[in-house]
C-alpha positions in Angstrom: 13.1 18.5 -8.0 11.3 20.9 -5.6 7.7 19.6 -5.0 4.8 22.8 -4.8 2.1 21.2 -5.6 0.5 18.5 -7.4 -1.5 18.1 -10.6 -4.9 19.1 -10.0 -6.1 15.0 -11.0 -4.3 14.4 -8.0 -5.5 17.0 -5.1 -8.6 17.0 -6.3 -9.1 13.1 -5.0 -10.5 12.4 -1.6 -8.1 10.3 0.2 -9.9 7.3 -0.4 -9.9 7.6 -4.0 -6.6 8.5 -4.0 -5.8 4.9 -2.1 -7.7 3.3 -4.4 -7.0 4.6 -8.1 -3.6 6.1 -7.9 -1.2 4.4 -10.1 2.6 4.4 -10.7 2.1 7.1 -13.3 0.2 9.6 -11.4 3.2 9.8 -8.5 5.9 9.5 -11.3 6.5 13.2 -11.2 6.5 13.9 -7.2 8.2 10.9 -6.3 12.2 12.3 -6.6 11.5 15.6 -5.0 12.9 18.2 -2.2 10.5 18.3 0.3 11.7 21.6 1.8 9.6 22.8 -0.9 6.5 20.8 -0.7 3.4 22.5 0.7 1.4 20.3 3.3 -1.1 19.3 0.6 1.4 18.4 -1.7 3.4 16.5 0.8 0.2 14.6 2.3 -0.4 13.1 -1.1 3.0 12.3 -1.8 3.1 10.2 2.3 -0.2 8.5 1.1 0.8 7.3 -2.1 5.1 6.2 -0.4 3.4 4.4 2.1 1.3 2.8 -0.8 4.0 2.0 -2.9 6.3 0.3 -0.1 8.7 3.2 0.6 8.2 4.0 4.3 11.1 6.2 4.6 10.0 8.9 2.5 6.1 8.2 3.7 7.2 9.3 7.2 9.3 12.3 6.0 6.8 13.4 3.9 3.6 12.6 6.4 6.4 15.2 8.8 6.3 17.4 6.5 2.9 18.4 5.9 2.1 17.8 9.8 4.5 21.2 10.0 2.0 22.8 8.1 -1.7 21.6 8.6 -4.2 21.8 11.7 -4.9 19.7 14.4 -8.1 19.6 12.1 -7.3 19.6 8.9 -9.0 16.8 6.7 -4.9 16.4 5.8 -4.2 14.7 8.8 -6.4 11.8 7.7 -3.9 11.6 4.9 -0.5 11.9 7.4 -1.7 9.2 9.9 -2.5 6.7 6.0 0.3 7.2 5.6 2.3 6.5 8.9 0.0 3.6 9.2 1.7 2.0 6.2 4.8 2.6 7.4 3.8 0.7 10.4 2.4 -2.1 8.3 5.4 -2.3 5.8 7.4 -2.9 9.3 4.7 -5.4 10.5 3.7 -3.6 13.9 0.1 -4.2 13.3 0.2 -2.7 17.1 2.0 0.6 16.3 -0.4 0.6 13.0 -3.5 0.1 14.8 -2.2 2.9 17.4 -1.5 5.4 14.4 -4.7 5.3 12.7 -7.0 4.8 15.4 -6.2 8.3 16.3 -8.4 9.3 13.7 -11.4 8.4 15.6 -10.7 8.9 19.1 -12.8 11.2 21.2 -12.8 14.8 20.1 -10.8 14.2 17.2 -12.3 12.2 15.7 -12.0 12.9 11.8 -15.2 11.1 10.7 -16.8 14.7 9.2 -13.8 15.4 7.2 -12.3 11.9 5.3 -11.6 9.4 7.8 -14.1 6.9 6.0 -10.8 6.5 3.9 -9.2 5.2 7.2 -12.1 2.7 8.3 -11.0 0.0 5.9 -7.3 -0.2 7.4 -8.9 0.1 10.6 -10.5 -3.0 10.2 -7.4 -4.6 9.1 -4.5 -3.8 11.7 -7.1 -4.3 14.3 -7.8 -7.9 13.8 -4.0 -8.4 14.1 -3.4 -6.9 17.3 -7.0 -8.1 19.3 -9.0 -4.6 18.9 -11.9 -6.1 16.7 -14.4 -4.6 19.3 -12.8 -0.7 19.3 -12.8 -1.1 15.5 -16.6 -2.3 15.3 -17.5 1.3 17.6 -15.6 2.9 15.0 -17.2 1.2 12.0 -20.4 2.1 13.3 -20.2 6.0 13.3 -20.7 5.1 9.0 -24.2 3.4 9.6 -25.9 6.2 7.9 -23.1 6.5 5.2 -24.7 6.4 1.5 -24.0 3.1 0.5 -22.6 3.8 -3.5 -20.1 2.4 -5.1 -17.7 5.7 -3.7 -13.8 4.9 -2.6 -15.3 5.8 1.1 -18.0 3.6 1.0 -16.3 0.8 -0.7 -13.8 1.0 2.6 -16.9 1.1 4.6 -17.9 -2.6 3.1 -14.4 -3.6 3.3 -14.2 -3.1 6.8 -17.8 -4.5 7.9 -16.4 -7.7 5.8 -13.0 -7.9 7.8 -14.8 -7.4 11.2 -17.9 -9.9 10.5 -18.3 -13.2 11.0 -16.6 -16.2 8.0 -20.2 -16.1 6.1 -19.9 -12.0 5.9 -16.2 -12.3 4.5 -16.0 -15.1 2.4 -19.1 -13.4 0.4 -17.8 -10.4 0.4 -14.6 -12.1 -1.4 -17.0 -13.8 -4.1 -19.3 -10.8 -4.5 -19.6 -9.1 -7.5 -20.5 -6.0 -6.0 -18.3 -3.2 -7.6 -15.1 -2.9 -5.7 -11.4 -1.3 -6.9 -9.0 -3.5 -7.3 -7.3 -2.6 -4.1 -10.4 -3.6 -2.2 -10.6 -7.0 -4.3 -7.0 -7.6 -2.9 -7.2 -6.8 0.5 -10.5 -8.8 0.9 -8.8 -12.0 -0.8 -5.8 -11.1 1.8 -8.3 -10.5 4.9 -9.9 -14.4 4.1 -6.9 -15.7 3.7 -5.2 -14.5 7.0 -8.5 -15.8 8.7 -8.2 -18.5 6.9 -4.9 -19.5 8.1 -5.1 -18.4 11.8 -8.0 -20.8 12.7 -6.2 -24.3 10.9 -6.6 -23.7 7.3 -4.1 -22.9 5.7 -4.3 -25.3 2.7 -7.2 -23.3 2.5 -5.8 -19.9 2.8 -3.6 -20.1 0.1 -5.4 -19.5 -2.8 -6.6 -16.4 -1.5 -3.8 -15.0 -0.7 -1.9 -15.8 -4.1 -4.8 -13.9 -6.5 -4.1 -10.8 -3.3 -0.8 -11.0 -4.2 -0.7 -10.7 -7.5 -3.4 -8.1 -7.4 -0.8 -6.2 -5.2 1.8 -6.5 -7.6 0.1 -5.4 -10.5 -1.4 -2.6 -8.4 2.2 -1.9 -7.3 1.3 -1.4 -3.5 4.0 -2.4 -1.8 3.3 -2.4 1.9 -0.2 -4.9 1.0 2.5 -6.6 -1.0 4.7 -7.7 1.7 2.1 -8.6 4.5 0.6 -10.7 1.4 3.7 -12.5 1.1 4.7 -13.0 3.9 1.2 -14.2 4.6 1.5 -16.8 1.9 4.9 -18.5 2.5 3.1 -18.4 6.7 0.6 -20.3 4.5 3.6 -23.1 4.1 3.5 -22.3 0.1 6.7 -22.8 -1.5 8.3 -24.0 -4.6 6.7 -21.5 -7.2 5.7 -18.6 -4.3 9.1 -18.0 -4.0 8.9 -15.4 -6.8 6.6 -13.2 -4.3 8.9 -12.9 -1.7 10.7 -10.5 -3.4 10.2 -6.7 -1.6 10.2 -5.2 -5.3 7.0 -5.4 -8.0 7.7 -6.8 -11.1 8.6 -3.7 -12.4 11.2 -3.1 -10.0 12.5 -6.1 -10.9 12.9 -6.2 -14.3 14.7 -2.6 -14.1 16.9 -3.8 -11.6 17.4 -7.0 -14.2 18.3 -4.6 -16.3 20.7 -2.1 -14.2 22.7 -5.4 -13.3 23.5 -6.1 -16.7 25.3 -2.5 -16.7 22.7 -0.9 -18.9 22.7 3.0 -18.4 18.5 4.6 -17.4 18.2 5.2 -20.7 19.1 2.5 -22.3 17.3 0.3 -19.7 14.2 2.5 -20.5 14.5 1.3 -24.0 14.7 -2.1 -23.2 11.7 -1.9 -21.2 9.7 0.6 -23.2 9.4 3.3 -20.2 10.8 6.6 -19.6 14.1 7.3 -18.4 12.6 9.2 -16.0 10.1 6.1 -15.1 13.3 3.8 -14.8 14.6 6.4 -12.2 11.9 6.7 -10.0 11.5 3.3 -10.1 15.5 3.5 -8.8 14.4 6.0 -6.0 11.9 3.4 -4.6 14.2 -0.4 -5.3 17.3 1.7 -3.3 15.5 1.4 0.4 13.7 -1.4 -0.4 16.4 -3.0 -0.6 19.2 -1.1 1.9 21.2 -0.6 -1.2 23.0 2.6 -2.4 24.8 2.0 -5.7 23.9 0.6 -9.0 26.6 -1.7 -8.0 25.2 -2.9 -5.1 22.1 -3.1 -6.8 23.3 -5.6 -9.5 25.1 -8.0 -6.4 21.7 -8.2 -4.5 19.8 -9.1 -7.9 22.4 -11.8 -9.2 21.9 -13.3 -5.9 17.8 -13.0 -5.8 17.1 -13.7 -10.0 16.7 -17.3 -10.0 13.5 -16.8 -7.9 12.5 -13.9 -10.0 10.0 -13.8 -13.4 11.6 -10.5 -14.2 14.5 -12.8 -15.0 13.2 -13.8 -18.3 13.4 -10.3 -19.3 15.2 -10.1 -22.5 
């Protein structure tokens, strides 16, 4: 499928709201596509929401992509280096994240006017892993006069004050009931529990990072997905947590359940009550996840993974 633009639901968002409400469904339609036909909006949206979802490959292409087409200026670029900074995260350099989207707030191009408030959050994030707390804090504090709302931008704004504040700031944040997506609920849960962890608590920490975890699943964002997990088994949680070590959603599981048990897209979209065309997106994203390139291949890697799966008990 050649990709020329997006519904108007879609490019409509700012890129904060598209990090925070976009679900599977919305990027069902642009997530098999040609991308010598995608326009740099188009393609922007479509890096954001890859590098979301856990498929760095086709985050960076597309991110490429609408970089041939944008300004040095355009508020896209907040969008390209999103979603180049989840690739980086899904890899785990936190130091080439950090690099990526700290550009977005660096001298003279600094993006704050035109959507980087949508960046502050990660900011926060990668820069606690890689011992740029205090670069992030200069950052954080160009949004002092920011309306505080319960926006996508200033919801990141709060999330990253949280992640760079002191135990008291964070773990209130975590048990606020301030309104907050559910993508900001996760990543705060994840941000205690990493601190919680890296200073001797990792009993502690646990907890935490199992409700971010399962947040991330159900949100279906990949890339938090994988830090959280790999967080959590860090953690020392085994036994049941094996079932979130898994690089694929629950979804993605139980399709591949049902690809291994030779059933054609169509028929596995009956079994699971989705589209064929759901089941085959869901196909385009499992394939790198996993290095696989078959249906065959596909079926070996989940027969040696489903005992640690709940998709298993899809019947």
């Amino acid at each position: 499928m050649t990709l020329t633009h997006l519904p108007p639901a879609v490019t409509s968002r700012s890129w904060a709201q598209v990090l925070h409400d976009q679900s599977p469904s919305d990027i069902d339609d642009v997530a098999d596509v040609d991308l010598a036909g995608t326009g740099a909006e188009s393609a922007a949206v479509l890096a954001l929401c890859a590098g979301l979802r856990g498929t760095p490959g086709l985050a960076r292409r597309s991110a490429a992509r609408a970089e041939r087409f944008t300004g040095e200026r355009s508020r896209t670029i907040v969008a390209i280096q999103l979603a180049r900074t989840l690739a980086w995260m899904w890899d785990a350099d936190m130091a080439a994240a950090y690099q990526s989207v700290s550009m977005l707030f660096i001298g003279d191009r600094n993006h704050g006017g035109d959507g980087s408030a949508a960046a502050i959050g990660i900011l926060a994030e990668v820069a606690l892993r890689c011992g740029q707390e205090n670069a992030a804090r200069l950052a954080l504090a160009q949004f002092d006069d920011f309306p505080r709302n319960d926006s996508a931008e200033a919801q990141e704004i709060a999330l990253a004050a949280a992640i760079l504040g002191d135990d008291t700031a964070l773990e209130h944040a975590v048990t606020a009931r301030a309104p907050q997506s559910a993508l900001v609920v996760a990543r705060l849960n994840l941000a205690w529990g990493v601190r919680l962890r890296r200073t001797g608590r990792g009993r502690e920490a646990r907890a935490p990072l199992q409700a971010a975890l399962e947040l991330f699943d159900e949100l279906d964002s990949g890339t938090w997905r994988r830090i959280a997990a790999q967080e959590l088994r860090g953690a020392g949680h085994g036994g049941a947590a094996a079932t979130t070590i898994s690089p694929l959603s629950t979804q993605e599981m139980a399709v591949a359940h049902a690809i291994s048990l030779g059933l054609s897209n169509r028929e596995a979209a009956d079994r699971l009550y989705l589209s064929p065309r759901t089941v085959s997106n869901h196909l385009y994203s499992i394939y790198p996840k996993l290095g696989v390139r078959s249906r065959t291949q596909l079926a070996r890697w989940y027969e040696g993974n489903r005992d640690s799966s709940p998709a298993s008990s899809v019947n």
